[in-house]
Structures are given as C-alpha cells and as structure tokens.
GUBAZA-863218 format. One record per residue (C-alpha): residue in one letter; x, y, z. Coordinates in steps of 0.2 Angstrom, whole numbers, plus 2048, in hexadecimal, padded with zeros to 3 digits. Layout:
BEGIN
AXYZ
...
This chain:
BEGIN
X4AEA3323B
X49BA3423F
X493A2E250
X48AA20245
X49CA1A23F
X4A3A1A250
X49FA08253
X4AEA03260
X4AEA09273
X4B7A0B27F
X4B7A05290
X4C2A012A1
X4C59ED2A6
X4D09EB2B5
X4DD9F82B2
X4DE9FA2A1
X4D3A01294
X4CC9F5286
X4C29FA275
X4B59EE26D
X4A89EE25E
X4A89EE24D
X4BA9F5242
X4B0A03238
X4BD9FB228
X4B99EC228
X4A99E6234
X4B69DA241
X4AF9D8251
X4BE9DC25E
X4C19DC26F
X4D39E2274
X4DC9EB280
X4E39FA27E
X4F39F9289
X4F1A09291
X4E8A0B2A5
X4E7A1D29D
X4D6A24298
X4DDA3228D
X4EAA24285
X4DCA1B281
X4D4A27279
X4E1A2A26F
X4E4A1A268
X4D0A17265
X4D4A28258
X4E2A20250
X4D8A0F24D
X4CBA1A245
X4D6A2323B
X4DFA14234
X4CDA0D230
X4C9A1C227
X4D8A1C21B
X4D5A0A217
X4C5A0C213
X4CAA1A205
X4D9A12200
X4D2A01202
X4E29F61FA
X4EDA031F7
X4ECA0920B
X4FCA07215
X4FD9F8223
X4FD9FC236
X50D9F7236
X514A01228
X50BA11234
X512A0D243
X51DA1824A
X529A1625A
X520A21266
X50FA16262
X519A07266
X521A0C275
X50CA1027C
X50B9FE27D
X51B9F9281
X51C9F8297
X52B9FE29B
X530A022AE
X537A102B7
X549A102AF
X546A0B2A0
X538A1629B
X545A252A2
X552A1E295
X545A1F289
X53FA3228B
X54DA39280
X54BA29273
X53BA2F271
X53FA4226C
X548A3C260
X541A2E256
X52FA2E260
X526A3124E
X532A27243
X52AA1923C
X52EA07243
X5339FE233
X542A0E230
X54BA09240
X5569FE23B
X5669F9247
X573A0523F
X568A12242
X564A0D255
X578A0B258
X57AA1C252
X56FA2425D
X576A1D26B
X585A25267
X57DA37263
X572A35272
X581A3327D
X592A37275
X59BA34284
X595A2628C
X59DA14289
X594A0A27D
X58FA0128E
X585A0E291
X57DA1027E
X5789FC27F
X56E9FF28F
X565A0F28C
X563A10279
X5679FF271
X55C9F3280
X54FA00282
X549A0326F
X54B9EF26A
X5419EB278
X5329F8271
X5359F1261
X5349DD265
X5249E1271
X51A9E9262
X5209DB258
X5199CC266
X5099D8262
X5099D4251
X50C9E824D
X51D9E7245
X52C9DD242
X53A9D824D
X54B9E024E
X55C9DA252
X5689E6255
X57B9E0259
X5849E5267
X5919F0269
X5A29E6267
X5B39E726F
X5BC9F1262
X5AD9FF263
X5AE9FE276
X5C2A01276
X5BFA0F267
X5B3A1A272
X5BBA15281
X5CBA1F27A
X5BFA2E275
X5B9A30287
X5C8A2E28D
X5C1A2029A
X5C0A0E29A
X5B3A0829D
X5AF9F62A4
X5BC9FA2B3
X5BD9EB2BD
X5B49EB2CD
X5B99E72DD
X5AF9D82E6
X5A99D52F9
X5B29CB302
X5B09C3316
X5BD9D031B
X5B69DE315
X5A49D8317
X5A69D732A
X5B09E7329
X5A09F0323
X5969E732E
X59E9EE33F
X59CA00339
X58CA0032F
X579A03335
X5729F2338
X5679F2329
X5739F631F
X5809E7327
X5709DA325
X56E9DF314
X5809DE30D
X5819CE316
X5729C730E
X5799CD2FD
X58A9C82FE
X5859B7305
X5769B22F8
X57B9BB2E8
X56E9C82EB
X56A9D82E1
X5689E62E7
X5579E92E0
X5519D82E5
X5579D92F7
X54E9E82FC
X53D9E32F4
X53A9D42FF
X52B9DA30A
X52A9D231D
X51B9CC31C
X51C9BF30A
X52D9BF307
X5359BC31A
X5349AC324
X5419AD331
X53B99F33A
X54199532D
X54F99E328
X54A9A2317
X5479B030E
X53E9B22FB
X5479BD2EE
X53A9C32E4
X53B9C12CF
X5479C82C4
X5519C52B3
X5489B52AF
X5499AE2BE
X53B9AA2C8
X5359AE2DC
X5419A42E5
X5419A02F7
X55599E300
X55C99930F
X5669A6318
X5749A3326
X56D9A4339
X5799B133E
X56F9BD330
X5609B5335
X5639BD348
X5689CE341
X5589D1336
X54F9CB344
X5589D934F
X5549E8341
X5499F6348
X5379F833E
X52FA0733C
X521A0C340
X51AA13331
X51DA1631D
X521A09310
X531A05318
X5289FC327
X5259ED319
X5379EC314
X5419DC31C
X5509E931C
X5479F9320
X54BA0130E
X53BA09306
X53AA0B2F2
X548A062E5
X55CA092E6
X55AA192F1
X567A252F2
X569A28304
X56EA12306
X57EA162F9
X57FA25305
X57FA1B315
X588A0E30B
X597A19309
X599A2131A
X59AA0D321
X5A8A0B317
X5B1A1A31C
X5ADA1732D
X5B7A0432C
X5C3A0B322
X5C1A01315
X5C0A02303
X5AEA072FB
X5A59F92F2
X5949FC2EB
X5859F32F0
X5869E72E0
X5999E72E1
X59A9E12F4
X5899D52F0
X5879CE2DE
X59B9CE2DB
X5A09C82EC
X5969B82ED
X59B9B32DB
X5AF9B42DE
X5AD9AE2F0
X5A599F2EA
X5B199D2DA
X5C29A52DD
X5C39A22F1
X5BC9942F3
X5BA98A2E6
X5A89862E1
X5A597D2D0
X59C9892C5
X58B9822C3
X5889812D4
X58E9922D9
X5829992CA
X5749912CE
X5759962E1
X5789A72DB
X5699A82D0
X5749AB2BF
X56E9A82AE
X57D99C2AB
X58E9972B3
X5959A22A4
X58C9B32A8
X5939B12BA
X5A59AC2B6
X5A69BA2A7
X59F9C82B4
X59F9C42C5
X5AD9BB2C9
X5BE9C32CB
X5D09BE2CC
X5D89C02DB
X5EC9C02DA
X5EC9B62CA
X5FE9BC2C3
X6049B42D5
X5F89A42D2
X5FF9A12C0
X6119A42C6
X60E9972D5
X60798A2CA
X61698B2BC
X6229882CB
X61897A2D0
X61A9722C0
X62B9772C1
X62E96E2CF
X62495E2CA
X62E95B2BB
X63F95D2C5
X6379502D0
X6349452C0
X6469492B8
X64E9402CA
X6429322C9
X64792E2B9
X63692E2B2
X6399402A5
X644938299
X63892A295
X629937293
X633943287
X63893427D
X62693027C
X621941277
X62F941269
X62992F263
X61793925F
X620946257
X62893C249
C-alpha cells in the first residue's frame, strides 16, 4: 500500500500502543488500541489491518469477515494471559497457532488435550489445554472478533478410562493440616516458614496469596490484620489474624536488601522451589508426614472447621473466601474416621430403639407406620 493510502498511525499511550485515522476500506475514523506494549507487535497488527482493507476493497461483498480470518495465534496476541498459563499455551500454539478460530470446535480441543499429553489425567488436559484455549476464544469473542465456545468437561467415565491407561488414579485424596501436625511443623521449621503455615492453615490462605502481601500495604500488625490480596473473583480482603501469629511475624528477621525485604513472610517471587524444599526438610525433621503447602493451608482450615469442629457451611466458606459452601465441602473437606462415625451412629440408633421397645412406646409407632402403609 502507498505512503498516500497509509492513512492510520501508530503511537504509544501509557503502555500500550494504539492506532488511529482513517480505515483505507471504508473512510471510519478509529481510535483503538492495539493490546500489545510491544512496538514490533504493533507493527505487525497495523500490517494485518491493512491487509484486510486491501482485500475488501478488491473483493468488496464477496471479501471474507475478520472473524472468518482470524486464526488462534492472532487471538491469543490479544488475549493477557500470565506466566502459567501463557507456558501451557506455547505447545497449543504449535499446533493450531494458524488454525482458524471458527474450525475449533470443542471435539477438536478435547482431542488435543489428549495428543498433547497422552499420559496425563484428563485433570491435567482440562487445565492446560481445555481452560487455556476457551479462555483465548471467549476473550476474542468480548472483543467482538469471533464467537464464543463451550467446551464440556471431561466426565467421570473418561477420567476412570484414562486413569486405567496410565496406570494411576488420579484425584488421590489429600491429607489435610491439622493442630497436631501444625504445631509439629511449627517446632522444627524456619520461622517464616512456621508463620506462614500458620497463617494458612488458620485463614484458608493460598499459597500464592500468602506470599504476595507486601509489609508495607498489605500488613497492619498493630491491629492485627493482614490484606490477602485478589484472587479467583474474590476481591482485596483485609483479615484478622490470631495474636500469637501476630507476635511471630513481628519476630521474623528482614533483610536487608532484594525483593524479598517487601514480603510479610520474607519469600521473594511466586511458589519458589527452595520453600517446598525447606518445606520438606521441616517435616522430616518433626517426624511427621509431608503435607504440601495448599494441603496443610487450604485443606486444613476447610476440614478443621467442618469435620472437627463443627462449623455450619456457609460460615466456614465465607471465612475461607470460597466461591460457595459446595466447592469447599466437594474439595476441601475430608472425612476423618467416617466407617467408625457411621458405625457409632447405627448403634446409637440401635440403642435408642431398644430404649423405646422397654418403654412401651415401639409397638404403638410400628402400628402407625403399618396403618400408612394399607
């Protein structure tokens, strides 16, 4: 296209790089970004924009729609995916980067999964192929690009099917935190690591969430309350921790330089390797069995609250910061010695209606029960 038809241009606002004019195709006046803080991006998608124009204006009726050109890879420019997710999405893109958008269909995506990863539990295909290339899809289609797409999850019978290929179950129950083993791990483990599994364990924290808080907006020891920054629809939320956790973040050692001096538990970046080290050698040093930081946290607090102790639902989610009662009960609440609870309770009965039979008072209920009957 001549310089005299290049009517659009380019430049930077804020981070990202925007494009206004004229559209060479049809003489709108736009002003939009261009989702990309990248100049060479940018570029990129101001050629595309020209190119379409080009081919409507020579095919004029008979041209293609954007959306009939848009293909995967374009889509997932605009899509803002974060560190994990954009690493699930590398190999998707090798695959189906220049595959149109309206050829994806949910089959398809649910048999990717399984050649992308023949050996992992469909677990493992919902969250790395399945979430990541709905999520592209539905963001290009907020945009007005394409349209949406539902893809069904993985069900039961597929899970057992692949579960027998692999050899493994997947979904194996986890063991949750409890008082004993908490203060166990406590003794024998480094004191950020004790304060931050007690925070956890006692507030339903993730992992992620826990080490992101910053000392200087998300601490306020003085009140006893610490903020949990944002996460899965849920908003900034500040909590109340318990004084005894209160004196031992006070108590942790700062230091003195790097990103980890801004920490409340001293832990620089994400999920680092070398706390699941630490993690490990606490356990071992207590003798106790290894719980995983989300294990220990996240499942402790929901089966404390529910199994031991006897919380109503809805109270106990709402504290933890869950969705719903039902997405706590289904995954982060465990039975402890049920076969031994259900038994006890059967002979409790037993025993009540014995009671009933010497009183006098059985015969008169059967009666009434046969009586309904007829």
């Amino acid at each position: 296209m001549s310089d005299e038809e290049r009517t659009l241009e380019l430049y930077p606002r804020g981070r990202y790089w925007w494009v206004k004019g004229r559209r060479p195709d049809n003489d709108r006046y736009i002003r939009e970004s261009l989702g990309t803080t990248d100049r060479v991006v940018a570029e990129a998608k101001l050629e595309e924009i020209y190119r379409a124009a080009r081919v409507r204006r020579i095919l004029g009726p008979d041209a293609p729609k954007p959306e009939d050109e848009l293909t995967f890879g374009m889509a997932s420019l605009e899509y803002p995916a974060g560190k994990r997710e954009a690493q699930y999405l590398i190999p998707i893109m090798r695959r189906i980067g220049k595959m149109r958008v309206k050829d994806i269909t949910p089959a398809y995506v649910r048999k990717l999964a399984k050649e992308l990863y023949p050996l992992a539990s469909t677990d493992t295909w919902q969250r790395q192929v399945v979430t990541p290339v709905r999520s592209v899809i539905n963001h290009a289609h907020e945009l007005g690009k394409c349209s949406p797409i539902r893809i069904k999850a993985f069900d039961r019978i597929a899970s057992m099917n692949q579960d027998r290929l692999r050899g493994v179950d997947s979904r194996q129950p986890r063991t949750p935190g409890s008082w004993p083993w908490l203060l166990a791990f406590c003794e024998h483990a480094e004191p950020r690591d004790a304060a931050l599994a007690y925070f956890m364990f006692t507030r339903g924290a993730r992992v992620s969430q826990s080490i992101a808080m910053t000392r200087k907006d998300d601490m306020d020891l003085s009140a006893g309350r610490l903020r949990l920054p944002a996460t899965k629809g849920h908003p900034t939320q500040w909590v109340t921790v318990e004084p005894e956790l209160v004196v031992m973040i006070s108590n942790l050692p700062v230091p003195y330089r790097g990103e980890a001096k801004k920490r409340v538990f001293t832990i620089a970046g994400g999920r680092s390797g070398a706390l699941y080290r630490r993690w490990q050698a606490a356990c071992k040093r207590a003798g106790i069995e290894y719980l995983s930081p989300h294990a220990a946290g996240r499942h402790g607090f929901g089966t404390e609250m529910i199994v031991r102790q006897g919380v109503d639902a809805v109270s106990a989610a709402k504290e933890g910061r869950w969705a719903s009662p039902a997405v706590m009960l289904n995954t982060y609440t465990h039975p402890e010695d049920s076969e031994a609870r259900v038994r006890d309770a059967f002979r409790a009965g037993k025993e009540a209606a014995r009671t009933l039979a010497v009183q006098g008072k059985t015969g008169s209920v059967v009666k009434r029960l046969a009586g309904k009957r007829k």
